[in-house]
C-alpha positions as CSV (number, residue, x, y, z in Angstrom):
1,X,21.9,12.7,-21.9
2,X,22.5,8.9,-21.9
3,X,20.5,6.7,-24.2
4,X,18.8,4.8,-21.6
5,X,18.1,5.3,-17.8
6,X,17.2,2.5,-15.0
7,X,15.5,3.8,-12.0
8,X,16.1,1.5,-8.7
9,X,13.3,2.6,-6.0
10,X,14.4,3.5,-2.7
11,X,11.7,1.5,-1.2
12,X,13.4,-1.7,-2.7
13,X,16.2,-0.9,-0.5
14,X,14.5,-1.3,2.6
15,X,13.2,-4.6,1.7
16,X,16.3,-6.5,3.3
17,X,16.1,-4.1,6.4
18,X,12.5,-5.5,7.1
19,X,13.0,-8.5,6.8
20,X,15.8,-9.1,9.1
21,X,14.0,-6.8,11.9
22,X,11.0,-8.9,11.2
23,X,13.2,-12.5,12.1
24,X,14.9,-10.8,14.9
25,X,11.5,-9.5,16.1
26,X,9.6,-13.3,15.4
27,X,12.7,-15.0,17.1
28,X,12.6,-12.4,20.0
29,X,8.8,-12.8,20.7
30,X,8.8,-16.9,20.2
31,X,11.7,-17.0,23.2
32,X,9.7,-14.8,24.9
33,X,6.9,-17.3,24.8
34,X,8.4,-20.4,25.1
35,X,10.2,-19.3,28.6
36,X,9.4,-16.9,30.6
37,X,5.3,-17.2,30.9
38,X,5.6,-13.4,32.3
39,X,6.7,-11.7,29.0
40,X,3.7,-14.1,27.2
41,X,2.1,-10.7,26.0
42,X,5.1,-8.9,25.0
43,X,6.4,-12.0,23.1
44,X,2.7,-12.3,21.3
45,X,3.4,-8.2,20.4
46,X,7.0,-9.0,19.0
47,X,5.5,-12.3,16.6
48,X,3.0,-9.9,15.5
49,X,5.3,-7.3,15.0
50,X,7.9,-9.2,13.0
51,X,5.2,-11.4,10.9
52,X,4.4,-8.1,9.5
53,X,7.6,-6.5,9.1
54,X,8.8,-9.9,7.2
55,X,5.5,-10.0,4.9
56,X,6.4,-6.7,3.7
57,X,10.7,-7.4,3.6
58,X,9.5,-10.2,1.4
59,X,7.2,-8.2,-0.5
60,X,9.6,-5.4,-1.4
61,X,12.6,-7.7,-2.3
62,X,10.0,-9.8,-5.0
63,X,9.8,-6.3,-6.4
64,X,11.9,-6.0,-9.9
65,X,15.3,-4.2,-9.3
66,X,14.7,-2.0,-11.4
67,X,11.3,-0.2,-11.3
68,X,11.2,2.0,-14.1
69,X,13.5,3.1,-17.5
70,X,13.5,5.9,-19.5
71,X,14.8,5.1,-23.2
72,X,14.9,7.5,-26.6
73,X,11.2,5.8,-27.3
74,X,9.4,6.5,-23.7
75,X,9.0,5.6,-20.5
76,X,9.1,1.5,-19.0
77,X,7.4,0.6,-15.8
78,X,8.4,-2.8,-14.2
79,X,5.9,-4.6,-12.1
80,X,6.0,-8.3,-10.5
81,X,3.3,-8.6,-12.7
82,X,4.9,-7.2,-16.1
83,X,5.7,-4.4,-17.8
84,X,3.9,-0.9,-19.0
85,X,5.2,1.2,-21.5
86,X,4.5,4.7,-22.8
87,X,6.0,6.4,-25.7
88,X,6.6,9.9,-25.0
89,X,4.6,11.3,-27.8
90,X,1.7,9.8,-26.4
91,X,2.0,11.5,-23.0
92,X,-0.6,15.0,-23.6
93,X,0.5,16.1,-20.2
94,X,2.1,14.4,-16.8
95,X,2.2,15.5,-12.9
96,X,1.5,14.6,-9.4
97,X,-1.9,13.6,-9.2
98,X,-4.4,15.6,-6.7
99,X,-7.7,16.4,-5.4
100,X,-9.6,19.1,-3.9
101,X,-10.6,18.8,-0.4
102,X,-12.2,22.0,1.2
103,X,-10.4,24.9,-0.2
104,X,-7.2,22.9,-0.2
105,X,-5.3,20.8,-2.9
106,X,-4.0,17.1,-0.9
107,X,-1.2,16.0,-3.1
108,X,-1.7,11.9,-3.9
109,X,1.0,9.4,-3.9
110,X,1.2,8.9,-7.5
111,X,2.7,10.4,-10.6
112,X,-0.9,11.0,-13.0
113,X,0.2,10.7,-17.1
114,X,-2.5,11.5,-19.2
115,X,-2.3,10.1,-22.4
116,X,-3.1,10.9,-26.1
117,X,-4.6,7.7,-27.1
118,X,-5.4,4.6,-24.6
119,X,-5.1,2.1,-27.1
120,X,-1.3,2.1,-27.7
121,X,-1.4,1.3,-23.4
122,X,-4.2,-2.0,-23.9
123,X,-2.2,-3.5,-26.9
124,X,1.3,-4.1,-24.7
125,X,-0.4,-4.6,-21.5
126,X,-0.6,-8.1,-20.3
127,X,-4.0,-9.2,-19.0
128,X,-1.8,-10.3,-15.9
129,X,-0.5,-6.6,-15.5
130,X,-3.8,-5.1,-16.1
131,X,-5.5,-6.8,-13.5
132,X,-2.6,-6.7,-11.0
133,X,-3.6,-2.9,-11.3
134,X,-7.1,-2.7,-11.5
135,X,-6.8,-4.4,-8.1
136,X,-4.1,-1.7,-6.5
137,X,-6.5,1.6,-7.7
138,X,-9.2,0.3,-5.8
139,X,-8.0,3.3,-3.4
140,X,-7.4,5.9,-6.0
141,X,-11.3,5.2,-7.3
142,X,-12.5,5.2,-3.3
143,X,-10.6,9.0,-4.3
144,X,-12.6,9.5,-7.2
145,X,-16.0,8.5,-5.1
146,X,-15.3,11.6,-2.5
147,X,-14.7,13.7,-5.6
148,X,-17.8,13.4,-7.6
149,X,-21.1,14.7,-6.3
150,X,-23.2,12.3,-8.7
151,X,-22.6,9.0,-6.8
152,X,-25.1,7.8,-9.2
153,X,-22.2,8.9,-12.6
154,X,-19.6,7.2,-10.7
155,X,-21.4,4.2,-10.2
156,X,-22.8,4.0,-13.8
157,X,-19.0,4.0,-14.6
158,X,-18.1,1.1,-12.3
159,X,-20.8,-0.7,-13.8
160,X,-19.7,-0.2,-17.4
161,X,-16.4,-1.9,-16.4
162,X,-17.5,-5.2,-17.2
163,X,-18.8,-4.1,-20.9
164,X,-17.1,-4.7,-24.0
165,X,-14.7,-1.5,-24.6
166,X,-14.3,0.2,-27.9
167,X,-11.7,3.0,-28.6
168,X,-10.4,4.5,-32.0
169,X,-12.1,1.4,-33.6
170,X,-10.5,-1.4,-31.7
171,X,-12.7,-3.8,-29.5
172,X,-11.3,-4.8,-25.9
173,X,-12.8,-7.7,-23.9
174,X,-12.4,-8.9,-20.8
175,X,-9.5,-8.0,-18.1
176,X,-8.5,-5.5,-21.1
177,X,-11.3,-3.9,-21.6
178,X,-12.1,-3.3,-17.7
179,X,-8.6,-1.8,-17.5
180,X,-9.7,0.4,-20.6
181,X,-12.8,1.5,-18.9
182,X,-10.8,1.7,-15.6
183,X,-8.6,4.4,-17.3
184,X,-11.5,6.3,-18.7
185,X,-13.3,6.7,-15.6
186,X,-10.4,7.9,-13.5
187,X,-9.0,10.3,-16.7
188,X,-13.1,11.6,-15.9
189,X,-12.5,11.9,-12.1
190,X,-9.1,12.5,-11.3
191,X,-7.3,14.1,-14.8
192,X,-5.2,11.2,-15.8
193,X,-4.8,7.8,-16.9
194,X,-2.4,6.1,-16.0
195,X,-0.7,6.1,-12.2
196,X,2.8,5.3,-11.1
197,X,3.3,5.3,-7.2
198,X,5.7,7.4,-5.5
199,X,7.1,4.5,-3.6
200,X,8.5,3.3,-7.4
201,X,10.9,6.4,-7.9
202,X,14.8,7.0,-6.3
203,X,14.2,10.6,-5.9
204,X,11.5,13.2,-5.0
205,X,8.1,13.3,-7.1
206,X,9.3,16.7,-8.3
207,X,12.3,16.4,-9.6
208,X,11.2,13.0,-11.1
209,X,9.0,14.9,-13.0
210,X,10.9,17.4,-14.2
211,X,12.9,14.3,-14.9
212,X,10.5,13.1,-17.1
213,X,9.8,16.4,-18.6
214,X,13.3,16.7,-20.2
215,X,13.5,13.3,-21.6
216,X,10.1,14.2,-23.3
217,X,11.3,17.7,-24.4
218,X,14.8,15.3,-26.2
219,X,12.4,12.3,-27.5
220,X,9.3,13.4,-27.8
């Protein structure tokens, strides 16, 4: 096994496919327009269309080119915002993340790790990072609100977001300690604490995982 290993999402690859559909699409719909009155509508569809498609080429090529990296000391996550890392001693126990629903288990897009100790998480995250993702798992708490019977807990936990944090004896303020608490409450709801989207990975959740699971077995 190779001492380090860079992950380059497949969803990066489409970035420069969306964009050029979307300024084919724009173009298209703005000639449409401009001459022939008839085709007004469709060329109002094709702006729309390609403003879209080139908000999220753009978005996907900003991404980092490499989204995640697995070294001898644990796992990196690259965001626009920053980066996340998680030594591999610290991970208790990782898989796909998912809920109950009826008598049925719906798989969520994200990889769930839960963690030993939070603290080792709020010291390297950036305040930047942490509330780039407070921000994206407004969804996965929406999740956690359909799973919880006491509204009333779940709210009590939002609430406690904005509160000084205190874990192991360290103190968190601010955008840190709302992450903190943010972790806390979907570890309660949901089983883990920390989320990586699917749409980060170059190859099915599954075998990332098992992915994962052998680099922990030979660093861990």
């Amino acid at each position: 096994m190779s001492l380090e290993l860079a992950i380059k999402p497949y969803s990066k690859r489409n970035g420069l496919t969306l964009t050029f559909v979307g300024w084919v699409s724009a173009l298209l719909g703005l000639a449409f327009v401009l001459s022939m009155s008839q085709l007004f509508a469709a060329g109002i569809v094709f702006i729309g269309i390609g403003m879209t498609c080139l908000v999220l080429g753009i978005a996907k090529l900003y991404e980092p080119e490499v989204s995640l990296r697995l070294t001898p000391s644990g796992l990196d996550y690259y965001h626009r915002r920053g980066r996340l890392h998680i030594d591999w001693d610290n991970i208790h126990r990782l898989d796909s993340a998912r809920v109950s629903q009826n008598l049925d288990l719906i798989e969520l897009p994200y990889i769930g790790f839960k963690l030993n100790k939070i603290n080792p998480l709020l010291d390297c995250i950036s305040p930047r990072l942490a509330t780039g993702l407070l921000t994206e798992q407004r969804p996965l708490l929406m999740t956690a609100a359909t799973q919880d019977e006491d509204l009333q807990e779940l709210e009590n936990f939002l609430g406690a977001e904005f509160t000084p944090l205190e874990v192991n004896g360290e103190r968190y303020k601010g955008v840190l300690a709302m992450f903190g608490h943010r972790m806390q409450t979907l570890n309660s709801q949901l089983g883990y604490h920390v989320y990586l989207p699917h749409d980060c990975l170059d190859r099915s959740p599954r075998e990332f995982i098992s992915l994962l699971n052998q680099w922990r077995q030979t660093h861990g």
